[in-house]
C-alpha positions in Angstrom: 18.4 -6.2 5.8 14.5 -6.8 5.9 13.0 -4.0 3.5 9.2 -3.8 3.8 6.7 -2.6 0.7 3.4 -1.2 1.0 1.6 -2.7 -1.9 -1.0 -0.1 -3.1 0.4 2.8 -4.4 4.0 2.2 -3.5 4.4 -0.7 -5.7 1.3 -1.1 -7.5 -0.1 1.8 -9.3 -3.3 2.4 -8.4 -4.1 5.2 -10.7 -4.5 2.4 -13.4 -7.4 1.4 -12.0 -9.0 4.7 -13.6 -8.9 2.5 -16.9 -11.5 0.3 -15.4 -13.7 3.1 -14.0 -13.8 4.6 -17.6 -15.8 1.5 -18.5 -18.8 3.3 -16.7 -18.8 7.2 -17.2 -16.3 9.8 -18.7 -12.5 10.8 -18.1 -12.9 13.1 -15.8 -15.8 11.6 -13.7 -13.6 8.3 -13.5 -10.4 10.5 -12.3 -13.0 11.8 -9.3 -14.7 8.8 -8.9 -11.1 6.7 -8.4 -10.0 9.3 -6.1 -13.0 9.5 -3.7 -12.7 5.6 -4.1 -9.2 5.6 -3.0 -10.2 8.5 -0.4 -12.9 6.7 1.4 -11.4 2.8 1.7 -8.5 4.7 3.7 -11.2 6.4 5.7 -13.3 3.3 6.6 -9.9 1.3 7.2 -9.3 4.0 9.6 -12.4 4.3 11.1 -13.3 0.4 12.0 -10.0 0.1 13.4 -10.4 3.2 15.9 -14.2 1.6 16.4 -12.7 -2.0 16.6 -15.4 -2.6 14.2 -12.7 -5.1 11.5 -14.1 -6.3 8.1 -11.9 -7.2 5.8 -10.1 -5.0 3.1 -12.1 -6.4 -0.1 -15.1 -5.9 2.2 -14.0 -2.1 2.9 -13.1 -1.8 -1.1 -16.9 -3.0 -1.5 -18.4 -0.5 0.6 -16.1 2.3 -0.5 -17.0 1.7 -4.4 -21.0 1.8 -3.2 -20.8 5.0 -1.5 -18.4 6.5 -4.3 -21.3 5.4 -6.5 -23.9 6.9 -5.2 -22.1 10.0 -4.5 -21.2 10.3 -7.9 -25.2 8.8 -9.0 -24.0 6.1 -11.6 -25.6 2.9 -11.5 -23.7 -0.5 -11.4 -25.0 -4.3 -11.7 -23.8 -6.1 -9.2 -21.9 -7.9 -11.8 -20.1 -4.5 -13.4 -19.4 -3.5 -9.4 -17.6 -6.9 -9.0 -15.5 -6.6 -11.8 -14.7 -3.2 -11.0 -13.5 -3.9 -7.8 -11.4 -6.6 -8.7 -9.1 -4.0 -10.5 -7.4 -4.2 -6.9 -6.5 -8.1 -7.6 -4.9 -7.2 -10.8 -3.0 -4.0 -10.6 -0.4 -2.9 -12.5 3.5 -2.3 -11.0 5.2 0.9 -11.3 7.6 0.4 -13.9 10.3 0.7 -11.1 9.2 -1.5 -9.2 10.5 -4.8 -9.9 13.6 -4.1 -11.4 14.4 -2.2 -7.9 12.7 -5.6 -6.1 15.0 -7.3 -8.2 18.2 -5.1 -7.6 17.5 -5.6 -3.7 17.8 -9.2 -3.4 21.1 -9.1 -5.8 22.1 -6.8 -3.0 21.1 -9.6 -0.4 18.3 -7.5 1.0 14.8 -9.1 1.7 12.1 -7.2 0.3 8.6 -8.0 1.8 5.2 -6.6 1.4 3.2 -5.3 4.5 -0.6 -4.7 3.5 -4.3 -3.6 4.5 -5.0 -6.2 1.8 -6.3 -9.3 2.2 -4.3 -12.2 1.9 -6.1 -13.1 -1.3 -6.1 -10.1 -3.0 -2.4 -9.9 -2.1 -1.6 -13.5 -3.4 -3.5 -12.1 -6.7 -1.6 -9.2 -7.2 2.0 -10.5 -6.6 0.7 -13.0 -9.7 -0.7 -10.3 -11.7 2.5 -8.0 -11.8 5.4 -11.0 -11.6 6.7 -10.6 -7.8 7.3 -14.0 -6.3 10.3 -14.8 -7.3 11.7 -11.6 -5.8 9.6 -11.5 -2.5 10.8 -13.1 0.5 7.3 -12.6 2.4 3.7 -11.3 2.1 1.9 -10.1 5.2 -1.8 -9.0 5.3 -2.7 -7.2 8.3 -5.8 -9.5 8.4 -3.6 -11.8 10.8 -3.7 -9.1 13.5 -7.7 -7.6 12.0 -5.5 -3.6 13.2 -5.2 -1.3 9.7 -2.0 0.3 9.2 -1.5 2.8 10.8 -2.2 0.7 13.8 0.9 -0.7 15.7 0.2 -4.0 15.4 -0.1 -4.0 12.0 3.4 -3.2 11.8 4.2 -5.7 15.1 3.5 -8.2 12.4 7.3 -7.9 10.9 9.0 -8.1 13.9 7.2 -11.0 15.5 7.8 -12.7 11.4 11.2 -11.8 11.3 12.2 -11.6 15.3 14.0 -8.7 14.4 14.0 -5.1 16.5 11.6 -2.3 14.9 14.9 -0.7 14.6 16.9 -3.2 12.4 14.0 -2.4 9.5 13.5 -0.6 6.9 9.5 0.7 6.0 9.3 2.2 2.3 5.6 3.6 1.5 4.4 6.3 -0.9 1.6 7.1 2.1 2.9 9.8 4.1 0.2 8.7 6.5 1.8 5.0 6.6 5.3 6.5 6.8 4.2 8.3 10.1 2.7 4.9 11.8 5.8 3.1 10.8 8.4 5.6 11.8 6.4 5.8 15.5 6.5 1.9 15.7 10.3 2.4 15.4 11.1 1.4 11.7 13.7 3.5 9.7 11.5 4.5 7.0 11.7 6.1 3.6 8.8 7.5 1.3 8.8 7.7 -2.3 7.1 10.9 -2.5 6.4 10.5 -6.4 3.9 14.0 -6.1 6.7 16.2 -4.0 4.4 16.9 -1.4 4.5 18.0 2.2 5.7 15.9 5.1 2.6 15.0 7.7 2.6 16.9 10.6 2.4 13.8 12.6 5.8 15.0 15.1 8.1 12.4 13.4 9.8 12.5 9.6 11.2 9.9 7.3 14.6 8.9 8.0 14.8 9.7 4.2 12.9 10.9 1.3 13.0 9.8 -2.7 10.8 10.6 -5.8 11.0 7.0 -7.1 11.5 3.3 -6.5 14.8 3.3 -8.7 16.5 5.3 -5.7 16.7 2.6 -3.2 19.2 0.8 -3.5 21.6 3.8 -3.0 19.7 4.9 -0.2 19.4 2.2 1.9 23.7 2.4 3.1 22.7 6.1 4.1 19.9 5.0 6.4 22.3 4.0 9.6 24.9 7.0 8.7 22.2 9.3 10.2 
């Protein structure tokens, strides 16, 4: 069975990044500063994909960071701005995350990574938290220049793999992500590590867990429903 990973925030936790933003102001200020970070890079994916205006993700993470900055009035060399946005090529895995990787393949599943990343920032953080060996494939939806949640973001798999949308399985921690891939026609599950609401988007996961660890029992289930 194909599996497919979002990257950011799924299996790499981006909250660590908040390390790096401490570098520049206080706790708190770096907690808001990550967040509207975070916020906005999802907004202007969204946005240049509905205005078929693409750039690529580590331009969008760029852009994001200035107008977080300036939001927030702290003042960055360019050189401190570049090393703070390369935080996103060297995140940190959920501590999960590659022993569940791991238990997949033993299992004879393929996991694979779907991304907004770019390929290079991809390739950097497989390195930087010890996933190739597990990882069967990792697609940057710069191939197709559509953001998740666009459909042919997701396309991307099936025309990979030539399998149907319905013979695979989407796992994201994005309930926005979730929603595109269960309308493509993936079975999808979220790890819903903050227990929040489903999107009201007209479609659910086909299952819900709290944490990476969960998969691999909850994969058999997915057809049974």
């Amino acid at each position: 069975m194909i599996v497919v990973f979002d990257a950011y925030g799924t299996l790499w936790d981006v909250t660590q990044i908040q390390r790096e933003c401490e570098r520049f102001t206080d706790q708190k200020t770096a907690q808001r500063l990550l967040s509207l970070w975070r916020q906005k890079q999802l907004e202007y994916a969204f946005l240049r994909t509905i205005m078929h205006q693409y750039v690529p993700f580590d331009q969008i993470t760029h852009d994001a960071l200035v107008y977080s900055l300036q939001y927030f009035h702290l003042s960055l060399s360019g050189a401190e701005q570049h090393d703070l946005e390369h935080a996103w090529w060297h995140p940190v895995a959920f501590n999960d995350a590659l022993p569940t990787l791991n238990a997949l393949k033993a299992l004879s599943h393929q996991p694979i990574i779907l991304s907004n990343g770019t390929p290079l920032m991809l390739q950097e953080g497989v390195k930087a938290t010890q996933m190739q060996a597990v990882l069967d494939e990792v697609l940057s939806v710069d191939l197709t220049q559509h953001y998740k949640p666009h459909p042919e973001a997701y396309n991307l798999v099936v025309t990979q793999f030539n399998q149907a949308p319905s013979q695979v399985v989407f796992v994201s921690s994005n309930g926005w992500d979730i929603a595109g891939a269960s309308h493509f026609g993936f079975h999808t599950i979220w790890i819903n590590r903050l227990h929040l609401p489903t999107e009201e988007l007209g479609i659910r996961p086909k299952a819900i867990t709290s944490s990476l660890s969960e998969l691999p029992a909850t994969l058999p289930t997915l057809y049974r429903k």
